[in-house]
SEZA-734543 format. One record per residue (C-alpha): x negated, y negated, z negated; chain. Coordinates in Angstrom, 1 decimal, m for minus. Each point is the difference from the previous one (the first is absolute). Layout:
R | X | Y | Z | A
...
//
This chain:
R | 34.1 | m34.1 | 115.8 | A
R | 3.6 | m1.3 | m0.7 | A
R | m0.7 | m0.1 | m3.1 | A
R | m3.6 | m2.1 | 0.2 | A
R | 2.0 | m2.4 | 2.5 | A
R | 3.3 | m0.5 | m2.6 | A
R | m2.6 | m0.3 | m2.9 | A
R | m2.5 | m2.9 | 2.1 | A
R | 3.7 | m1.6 | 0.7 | A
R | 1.2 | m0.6 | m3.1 | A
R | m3.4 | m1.2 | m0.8 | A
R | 0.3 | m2.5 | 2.6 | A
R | 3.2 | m1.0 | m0.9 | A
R | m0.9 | m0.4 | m3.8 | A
R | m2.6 | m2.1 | 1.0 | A
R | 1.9 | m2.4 | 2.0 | A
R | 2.7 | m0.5 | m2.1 | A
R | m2.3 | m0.9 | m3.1 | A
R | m2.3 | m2.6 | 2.6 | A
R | 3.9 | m1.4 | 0.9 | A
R | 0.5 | m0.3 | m3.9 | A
R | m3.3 | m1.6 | m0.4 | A
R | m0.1 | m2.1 | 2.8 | A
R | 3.8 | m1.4 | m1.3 | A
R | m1.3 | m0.6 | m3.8 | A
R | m3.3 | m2.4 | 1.9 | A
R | 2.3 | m1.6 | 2.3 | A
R | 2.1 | m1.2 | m2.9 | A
R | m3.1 | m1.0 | m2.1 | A
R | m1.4 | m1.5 | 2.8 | A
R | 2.8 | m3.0 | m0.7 | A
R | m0.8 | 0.0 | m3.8 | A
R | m3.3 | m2.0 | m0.2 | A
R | 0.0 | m0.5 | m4.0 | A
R | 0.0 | 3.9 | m0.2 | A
R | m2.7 | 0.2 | 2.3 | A
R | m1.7 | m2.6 | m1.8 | A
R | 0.8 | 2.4 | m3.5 | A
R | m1.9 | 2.6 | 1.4 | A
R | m3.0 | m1.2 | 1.9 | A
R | m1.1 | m3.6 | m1.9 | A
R | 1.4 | 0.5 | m3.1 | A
R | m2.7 | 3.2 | m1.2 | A
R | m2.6 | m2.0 | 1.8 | A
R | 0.7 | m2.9 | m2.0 | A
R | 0.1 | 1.6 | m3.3 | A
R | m3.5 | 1.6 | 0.7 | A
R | m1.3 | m3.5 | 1.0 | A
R | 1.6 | m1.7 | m3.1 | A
R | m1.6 | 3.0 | m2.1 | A
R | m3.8 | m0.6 | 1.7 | A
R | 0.2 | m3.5 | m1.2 | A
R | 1.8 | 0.2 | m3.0 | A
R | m3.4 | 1.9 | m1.3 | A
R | m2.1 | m2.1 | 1.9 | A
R | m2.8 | 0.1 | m2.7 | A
R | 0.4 | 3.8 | m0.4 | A
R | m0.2 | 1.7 | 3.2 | A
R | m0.7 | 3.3 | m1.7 | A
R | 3.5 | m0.1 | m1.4 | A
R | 1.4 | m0.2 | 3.4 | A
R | m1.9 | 2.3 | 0.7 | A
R | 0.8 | 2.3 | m2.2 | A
R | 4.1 | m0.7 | 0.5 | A
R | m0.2 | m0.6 | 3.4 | A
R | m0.1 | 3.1 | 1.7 | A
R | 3.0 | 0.9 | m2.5 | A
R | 2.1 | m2.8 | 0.8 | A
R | m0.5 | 0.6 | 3.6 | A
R | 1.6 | 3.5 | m0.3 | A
R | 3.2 | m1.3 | m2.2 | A
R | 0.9 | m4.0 | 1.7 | A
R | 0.8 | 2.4 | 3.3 | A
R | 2.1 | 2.4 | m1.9 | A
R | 1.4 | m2.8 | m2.1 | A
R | 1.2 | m2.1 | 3.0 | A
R | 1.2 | 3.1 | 2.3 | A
R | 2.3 | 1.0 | m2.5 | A
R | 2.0 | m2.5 | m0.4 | A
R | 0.3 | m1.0 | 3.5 | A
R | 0.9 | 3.4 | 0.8 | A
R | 2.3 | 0.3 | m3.0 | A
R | 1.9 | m3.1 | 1.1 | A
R | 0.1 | 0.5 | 3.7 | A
R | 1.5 | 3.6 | m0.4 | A
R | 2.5 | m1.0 | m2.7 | A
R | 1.0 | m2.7 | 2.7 | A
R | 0.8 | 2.7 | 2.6 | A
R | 1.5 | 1.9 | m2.7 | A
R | 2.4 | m2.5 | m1.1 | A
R | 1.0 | m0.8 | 3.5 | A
R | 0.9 | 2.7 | 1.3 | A
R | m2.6 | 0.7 | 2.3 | A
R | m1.5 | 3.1 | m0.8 | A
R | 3.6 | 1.4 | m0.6 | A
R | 0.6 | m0.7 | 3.8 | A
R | m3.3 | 1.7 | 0.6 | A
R | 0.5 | 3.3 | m1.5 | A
R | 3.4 | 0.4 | 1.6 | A
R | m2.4 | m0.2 | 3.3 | A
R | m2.4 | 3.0 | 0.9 | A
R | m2.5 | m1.1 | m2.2 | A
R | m1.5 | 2.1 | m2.9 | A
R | m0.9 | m1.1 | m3.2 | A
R | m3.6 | 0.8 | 0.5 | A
R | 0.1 | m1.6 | 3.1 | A
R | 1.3 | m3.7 | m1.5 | A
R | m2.5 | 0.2 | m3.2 | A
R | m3.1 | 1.1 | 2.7 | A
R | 1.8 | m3.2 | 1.8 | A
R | m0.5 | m2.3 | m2.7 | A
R | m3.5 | 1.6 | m1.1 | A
R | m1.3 | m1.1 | 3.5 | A
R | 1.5 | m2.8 | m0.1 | A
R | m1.5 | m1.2 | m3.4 | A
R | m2.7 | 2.4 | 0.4 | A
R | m1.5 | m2.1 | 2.9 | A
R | 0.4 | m2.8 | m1.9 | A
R | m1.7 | 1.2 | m3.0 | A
R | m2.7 | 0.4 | 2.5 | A
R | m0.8 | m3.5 | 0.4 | A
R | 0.6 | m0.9 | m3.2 | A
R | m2.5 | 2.1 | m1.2 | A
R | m2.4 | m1.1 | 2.9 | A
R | 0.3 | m3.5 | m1.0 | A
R | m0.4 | 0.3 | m3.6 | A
R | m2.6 | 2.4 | 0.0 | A
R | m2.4 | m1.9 | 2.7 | A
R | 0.7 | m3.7 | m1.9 | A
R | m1.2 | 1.8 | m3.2 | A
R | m2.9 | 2.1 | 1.4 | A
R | m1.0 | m2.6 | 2.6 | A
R | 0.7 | m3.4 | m1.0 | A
R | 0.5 | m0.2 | m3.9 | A
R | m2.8 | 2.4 | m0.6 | A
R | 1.1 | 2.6 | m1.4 | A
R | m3.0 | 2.2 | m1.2 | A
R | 1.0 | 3.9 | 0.9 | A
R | m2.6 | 3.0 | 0.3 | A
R | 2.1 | 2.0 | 2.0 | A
R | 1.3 | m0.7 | 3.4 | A
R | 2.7 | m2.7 | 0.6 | A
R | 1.9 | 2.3 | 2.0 | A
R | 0.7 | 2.5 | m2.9 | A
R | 1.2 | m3.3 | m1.7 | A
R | 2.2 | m0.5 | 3.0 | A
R | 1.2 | 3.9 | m0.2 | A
R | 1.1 | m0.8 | m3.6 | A
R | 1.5 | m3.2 | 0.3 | A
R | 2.2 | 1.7 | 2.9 | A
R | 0.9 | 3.0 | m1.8 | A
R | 1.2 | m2.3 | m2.9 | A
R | 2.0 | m2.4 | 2.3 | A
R | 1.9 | 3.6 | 1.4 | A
R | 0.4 | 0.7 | m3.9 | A
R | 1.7 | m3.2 | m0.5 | A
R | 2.0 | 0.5 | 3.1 | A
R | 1.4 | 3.2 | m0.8 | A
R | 0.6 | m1.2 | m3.5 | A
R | 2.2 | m3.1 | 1.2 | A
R | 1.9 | 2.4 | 2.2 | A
R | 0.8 | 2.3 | m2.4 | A
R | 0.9 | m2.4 | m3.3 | A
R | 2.5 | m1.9 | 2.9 | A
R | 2.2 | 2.7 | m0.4 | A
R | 0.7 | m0.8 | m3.7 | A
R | 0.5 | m4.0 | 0.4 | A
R | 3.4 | m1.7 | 1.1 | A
R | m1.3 | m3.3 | 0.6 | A
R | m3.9 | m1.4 | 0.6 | A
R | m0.2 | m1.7 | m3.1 | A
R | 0.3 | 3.7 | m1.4 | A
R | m2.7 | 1.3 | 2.7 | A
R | m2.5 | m2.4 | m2.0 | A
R | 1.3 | 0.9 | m3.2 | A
R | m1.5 | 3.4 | 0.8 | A
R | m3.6 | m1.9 | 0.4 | A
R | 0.0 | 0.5 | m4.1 | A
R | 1.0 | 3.6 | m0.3 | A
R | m2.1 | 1.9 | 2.9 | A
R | m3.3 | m2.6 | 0.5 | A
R | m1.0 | m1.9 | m3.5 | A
R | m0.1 | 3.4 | m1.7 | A
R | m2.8 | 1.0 | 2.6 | A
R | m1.5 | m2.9 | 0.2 | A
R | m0.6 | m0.5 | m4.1 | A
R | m1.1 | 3.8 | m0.1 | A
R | m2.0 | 0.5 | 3.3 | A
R | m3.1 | m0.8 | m1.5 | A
R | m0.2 | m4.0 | 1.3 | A
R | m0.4 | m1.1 | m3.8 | A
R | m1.8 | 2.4 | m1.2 | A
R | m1.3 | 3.5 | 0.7 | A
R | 2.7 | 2.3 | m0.4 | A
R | m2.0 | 2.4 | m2.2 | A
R | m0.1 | m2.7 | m2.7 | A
R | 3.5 | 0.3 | m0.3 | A
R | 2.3 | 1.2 | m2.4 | A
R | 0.1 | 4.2 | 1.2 | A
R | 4.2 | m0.3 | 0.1 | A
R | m1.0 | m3.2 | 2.9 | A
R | m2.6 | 1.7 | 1.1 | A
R | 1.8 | 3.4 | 0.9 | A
R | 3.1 | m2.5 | 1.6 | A
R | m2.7 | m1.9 | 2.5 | A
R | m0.8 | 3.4 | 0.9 | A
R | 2.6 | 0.4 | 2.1 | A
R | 0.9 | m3.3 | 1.3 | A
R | m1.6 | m0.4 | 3.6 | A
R | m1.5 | m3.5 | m0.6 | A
R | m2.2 | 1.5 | m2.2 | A
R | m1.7 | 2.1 | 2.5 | A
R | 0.0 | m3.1 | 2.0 | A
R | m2.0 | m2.0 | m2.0 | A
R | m2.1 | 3.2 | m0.4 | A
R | m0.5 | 0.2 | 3.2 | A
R | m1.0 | m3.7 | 0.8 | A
R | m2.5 | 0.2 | m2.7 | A
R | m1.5 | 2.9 | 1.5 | A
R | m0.8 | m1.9 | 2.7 | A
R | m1.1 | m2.9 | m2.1 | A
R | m2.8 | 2.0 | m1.6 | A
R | m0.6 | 3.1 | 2.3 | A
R | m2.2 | m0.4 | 3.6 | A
R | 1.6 | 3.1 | 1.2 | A
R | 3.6 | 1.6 | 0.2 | A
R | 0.4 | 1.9 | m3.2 | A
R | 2.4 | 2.6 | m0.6 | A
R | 1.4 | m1.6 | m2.7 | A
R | 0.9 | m2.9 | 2.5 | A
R | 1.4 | 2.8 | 2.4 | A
R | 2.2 | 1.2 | m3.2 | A
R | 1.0 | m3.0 | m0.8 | A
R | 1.0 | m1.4 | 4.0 | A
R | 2.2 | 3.6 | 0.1 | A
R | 1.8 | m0.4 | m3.2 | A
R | 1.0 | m3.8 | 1.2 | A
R | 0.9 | 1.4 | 3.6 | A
R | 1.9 | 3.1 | m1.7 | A
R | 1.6 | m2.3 | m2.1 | A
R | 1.5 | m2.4 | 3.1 | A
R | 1.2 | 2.9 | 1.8 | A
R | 1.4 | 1.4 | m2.7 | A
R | 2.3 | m3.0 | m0.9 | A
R | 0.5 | m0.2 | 3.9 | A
R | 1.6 | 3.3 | m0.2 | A
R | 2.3 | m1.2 | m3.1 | A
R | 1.2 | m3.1 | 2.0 | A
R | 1.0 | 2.3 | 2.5 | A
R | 2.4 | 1.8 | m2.5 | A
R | 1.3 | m3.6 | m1.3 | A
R | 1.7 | m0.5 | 3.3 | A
R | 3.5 | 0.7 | 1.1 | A
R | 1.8 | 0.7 | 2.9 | A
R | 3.3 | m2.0 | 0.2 | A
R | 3.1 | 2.1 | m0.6 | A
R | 3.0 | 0.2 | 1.6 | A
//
């Protein structure tokens, strides 16, 4: 019994210290209204620039539209998340925070809720202004396009948090945007299907989550029903964020004496 109570107490405490962490990180981008603006307008905007931009093709949006629902979310979380980390990073904050009683695992699960919820209504928006008002023509069910677009927006969460680890000033943070997302986004299957690629490009997208992404969108796209090829694909991109949530966790330090 002591045991079962000191195991549902640390729980509890675990708990409310990541909420506290999460809680802080929305509080602070509740005074930041161009980030805010970066994560909730700007993939809305893009998807309504792309619906007119092929006006007289509507099966080419279509056909890229369910893709480029999955990657704008990923796209835009990671560089917020990049640069707001690097920013606490650089100032000292999450020093002061890890001298505290906080675990690791409890800060990153703070920040993942944090952006996490977030993500949530990014994906929400985005998903229901494609589906609902620019017409976006899916077989499946909007919500497994909603289940995607989320799981991607975590993926480019986790991703930002890790790569701010490696970057001593934002402009750095973005420069990351070139080495860790425009590989995955030339070989994820967007331009062309990956199995037309060369087998060397074929065998890299392989392993690069996006990949499965876009897999998983188009699954929707052409399937009435929950395949378990779109199941595969939502657990390899889920795997993939927690995964890289684990390796931020081993980027940060505690502050020595």
């Amino acid at each position: 019994m002591t045991t079962t109570t000191a195991d549902a107490t640390g729980r509890t405490l675990t708990y409310s210290r990541s909420t506290a962490t999460a809680a802080r990180v929305l509080r602070q981008l509740r005074h930041d209204p161009r980030t805010i603006a970066l994560m909730l307008v700007i993939p809305c905007l893009m998807l309504l620039l792309l619906r007119y931009v092929f006006d007289g093709s509507p099966h080419t949006f279509d056909a890229i539209g369910a893709s480029l629902l999955g990657i704008f979310p990923l796209i835009t979380m990671f560089l917020v998340t990049s640069i707001a980390t690097l920013r606490e990073r650089t100032s000292g904050t999450l020093e002061r925070l890890l001298a505290m009683p906080l675990g690791k695992a409890d800060l990153i699960a703070g920040y993942a809720l944090a952006f996490g919820g977030l993500a949530i209504v990014q994906s929400a928006l985005a998903t229901g202004l494609a589906v609902w008002f620019l017409g976006l023509d899916v077989t499946g069910s909007p919500w497994l396009l909603l289940l995607v677009a989320l799981l991607d927006a975590l993926l480019g969460t986790a991703l930002g948090l890790f790569v701010s680890a490696f970057a001593a000033s934002e402009f750095q943070a973005v420069q990351f945007m070139p080495a860790v997302i425009f590989p995955q986004l030339l070989l994820c299957g967007l331009f062309t299907p990956r199995p037309d690629m060369h087998p060397v490009l074929e065998a890299i997208s392989d392993v690069l989550p996006m990949s499965y992404a876009v897999d998983g969108m188009n699954e929707v796209l052409r399937h009435t029903d929950m395949t378990t090829t779109f199941v595969r694909d939502a657990l390899v991109v889920a795997g993939c964020a927690l995964l890289v949530l684990g390796l931020g966790a081993a980027t940060l330090r505690r502050r020595t004496a």
